[in-house]
N, C-alpha and C positions, 0 to 999 in steps of 0.2 A: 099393784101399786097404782093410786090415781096419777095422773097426767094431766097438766091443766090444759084443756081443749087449743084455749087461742095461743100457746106457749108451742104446742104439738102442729099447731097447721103453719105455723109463721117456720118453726124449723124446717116441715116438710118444703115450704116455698123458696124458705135459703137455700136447701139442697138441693132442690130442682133446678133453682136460677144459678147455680156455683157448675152443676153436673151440664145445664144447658147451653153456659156461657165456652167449658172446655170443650164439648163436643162440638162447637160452633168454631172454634182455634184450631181442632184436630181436623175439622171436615179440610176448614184451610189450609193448613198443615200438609194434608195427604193429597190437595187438590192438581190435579194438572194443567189448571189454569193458573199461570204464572203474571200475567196481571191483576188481576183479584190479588193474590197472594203479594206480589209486593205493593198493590196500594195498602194493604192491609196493614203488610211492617213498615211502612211511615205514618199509617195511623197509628199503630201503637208506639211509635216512636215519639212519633211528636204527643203523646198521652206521658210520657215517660215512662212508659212498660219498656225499659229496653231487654231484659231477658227472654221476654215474649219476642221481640222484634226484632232482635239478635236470633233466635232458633228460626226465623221465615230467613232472614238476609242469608245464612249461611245453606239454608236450602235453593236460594235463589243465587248462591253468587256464580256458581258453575253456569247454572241454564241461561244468565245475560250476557255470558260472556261475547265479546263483539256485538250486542246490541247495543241503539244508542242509548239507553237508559244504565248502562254498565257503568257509568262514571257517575252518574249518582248514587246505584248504589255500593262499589265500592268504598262512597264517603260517609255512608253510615254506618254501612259495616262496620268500619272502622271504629266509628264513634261509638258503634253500640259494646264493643269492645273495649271501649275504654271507659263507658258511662257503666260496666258491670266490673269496672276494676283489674281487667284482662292486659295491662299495661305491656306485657312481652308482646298478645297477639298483636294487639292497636297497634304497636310500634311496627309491627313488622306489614302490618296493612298500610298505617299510614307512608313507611317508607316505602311500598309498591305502589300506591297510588301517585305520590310525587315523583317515578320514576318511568310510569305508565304516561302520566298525563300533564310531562313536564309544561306544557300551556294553557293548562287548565288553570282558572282563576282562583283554584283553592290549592294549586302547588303548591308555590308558597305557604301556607296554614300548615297542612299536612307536611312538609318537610319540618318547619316548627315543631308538631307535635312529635314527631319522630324521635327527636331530641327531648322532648320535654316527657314520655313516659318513658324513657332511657332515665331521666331524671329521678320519675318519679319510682322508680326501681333501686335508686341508688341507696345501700344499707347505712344502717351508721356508721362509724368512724372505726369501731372496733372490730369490722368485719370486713371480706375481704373486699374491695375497693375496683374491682375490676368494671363492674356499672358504672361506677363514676368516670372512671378515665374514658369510657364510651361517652356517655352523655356529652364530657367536657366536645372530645371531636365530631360528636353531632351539630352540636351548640356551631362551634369553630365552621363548621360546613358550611351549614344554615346563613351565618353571617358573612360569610367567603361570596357563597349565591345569592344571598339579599342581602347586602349593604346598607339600603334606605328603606329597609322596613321598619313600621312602625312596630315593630317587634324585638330589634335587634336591643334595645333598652333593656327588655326584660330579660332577654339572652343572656346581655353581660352579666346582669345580676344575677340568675342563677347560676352560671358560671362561676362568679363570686364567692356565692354560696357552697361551691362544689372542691371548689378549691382548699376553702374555708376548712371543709371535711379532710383531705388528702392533709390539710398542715397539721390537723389535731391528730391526723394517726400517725404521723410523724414523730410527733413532739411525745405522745403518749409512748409511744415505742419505746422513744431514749429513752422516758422515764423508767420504762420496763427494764431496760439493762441496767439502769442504777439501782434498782430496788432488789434484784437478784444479784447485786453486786460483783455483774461484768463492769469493772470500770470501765475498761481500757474501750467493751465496746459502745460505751456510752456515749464516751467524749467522742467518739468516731459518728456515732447517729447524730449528735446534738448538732456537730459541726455541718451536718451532710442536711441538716434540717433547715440550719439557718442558712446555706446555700442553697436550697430549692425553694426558701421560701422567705427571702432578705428583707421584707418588709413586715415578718410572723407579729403578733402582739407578743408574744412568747420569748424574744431575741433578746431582753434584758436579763431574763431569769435563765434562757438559755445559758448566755455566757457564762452567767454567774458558776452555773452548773459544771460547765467545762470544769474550772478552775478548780471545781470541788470535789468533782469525780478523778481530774487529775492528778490531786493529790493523793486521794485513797491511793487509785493507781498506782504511783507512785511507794508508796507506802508501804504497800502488799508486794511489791517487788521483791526477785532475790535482788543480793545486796549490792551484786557488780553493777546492775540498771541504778539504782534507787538514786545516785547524784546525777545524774542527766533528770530523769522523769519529772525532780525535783526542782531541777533549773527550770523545765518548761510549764512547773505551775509557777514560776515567779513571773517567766514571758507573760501567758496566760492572764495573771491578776494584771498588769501593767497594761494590757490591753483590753481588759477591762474596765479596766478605774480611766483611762483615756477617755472611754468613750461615755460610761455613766459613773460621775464621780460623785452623783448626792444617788445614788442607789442607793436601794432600802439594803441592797446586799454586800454595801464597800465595804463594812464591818466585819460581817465573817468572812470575805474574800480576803480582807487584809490580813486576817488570821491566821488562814491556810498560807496566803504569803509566807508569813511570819516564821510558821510552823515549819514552811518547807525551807527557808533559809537557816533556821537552827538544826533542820536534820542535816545540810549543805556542810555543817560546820561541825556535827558532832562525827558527821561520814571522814569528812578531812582529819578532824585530830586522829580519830583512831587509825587511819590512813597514815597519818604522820607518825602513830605510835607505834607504828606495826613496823615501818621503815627503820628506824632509829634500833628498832630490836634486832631486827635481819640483820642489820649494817653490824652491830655490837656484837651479834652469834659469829659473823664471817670474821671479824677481828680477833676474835676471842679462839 
């Protein structure tokens, strides 16, 4: 098979400069000269090679240790860990670094980021949440130890945001017991929702939901419960309709209302029916 010449020498000279550039990283690499080597990984650091520059820091983080050059680079270490998306290692460097070199000028930053790939760890709503309630008491830390950082801004708002998360797998939860129709433990999430999180966007439809779920509830009851469960959806809508009375949902609230006071009253007649027979057997 021909080969076109200049196609054949150009590949031969990529290969050469790709095989000469890594043997030149390896010679570093393996070298025992430890400042060669770490000027090296802040050259390729500041290139944005951080993978390259991350395999020299973690060769060099042992052999600085107690030199003075050890708090620089434990703070790219860091970062080179975190600039390759290593957000558990980063955090757990950045968190030794701000605990190593509490007066260092970049405490502060590094206590921040500590928190913030705690953050960026934290799953969505639907999974299990235990990052986020870390992140929140990093965050909370952070702002306990720097007060007047020009950071503490963006603190709150991830916060915010984290929080944000924890109300939606809340509210999603309850929704979870009503669709599987656990009533009873619906109206018990919904309620336990809208106390942990009093100000949710959620708390209109929430309520709504009690009232709705507590009727089923009700409803599916044996028969001794069914006039009480039924009194506390009429509570239930009443304190509803108090609080949002042009809700888009006063209309089927008022219905389940409605519903449940005509069960109130079909449970009493037969109730009254049942009495007057007993009474009429024992005369008789």
């Amino acid at each position: 098979m021909c080969v076109n010449k200049p196609i054949a020498i150009f590949a031969f000279f990529y290969v050469f400069l790709i095989l000469g550039c890594k043997t030149k990283f390896e010679k570093i690499r393996t070298s025992n000269n430890v400042s060669k080597k770490y000027q090296e990984a802040l050259r390729l650091y500041n290139k944005k090679d951080y993978g390259s520059a991350l395999i020299l820091f973690e060769d060099l983080h042992a052999q600085y240790r107690g030199r003075s050059e050890s708090e620089d680079l434990a703070y790219y270490y860091a970062y080179s860990n975190y600039r390759v998306r290593d957000y558990y290692t980063a955090r757990e460097l950045f968190k030794s670094f701000a605990e190593t070199y509490p007066q260092s000028r970049r405490a502060e930053e590094c206590q921040y980021m500590t928190a913030y790939c705690m953050y960026l760890e934290s799953p969505r709503y639907s999974l299990d949440q235990q990052n986020t309630y870390k992140a929140l008491d990093y965050f909370q830390l952070f702002i306990t130890l720097y007060p007047r950082s020009n950071r503490v801004s963006e603190a709150t708002r991830l916060m915010d945001l984290l929080r944000d998360k924890l109300e939606n797998k809340s509210y999603h939860i309850a929704l979870l017991y009503s669709d599987i129709r656990d009533y009873k433990s619906a109206v018990v999430a919904f309620r336990n929702c809208l106390r942990d999180y009093p100000d949710t966007k959620y708390a209109e439809e929430m309520e709504f939901l009690i009232v709705k779920n507590q009727f089923l509830y009700a409803q599916n009851s044996v028969e001794n419960k069914q006039q009480e469960r039924f009194e506390e959806v009429k509570e239930m809508y009443i304190s509803f309709a108090e609080k949002y009375p042009n809700s888009k949902f006063i209309k089927l609230a008022l219905q389940y209302h409605n519903d449940a006071d005509s069960a109130i009253n079909t449970i009493q007649t037969l109730l009254s029916n049942y009495h007057k027979t007993e009474k009429k057997y024992h005369h008789e």
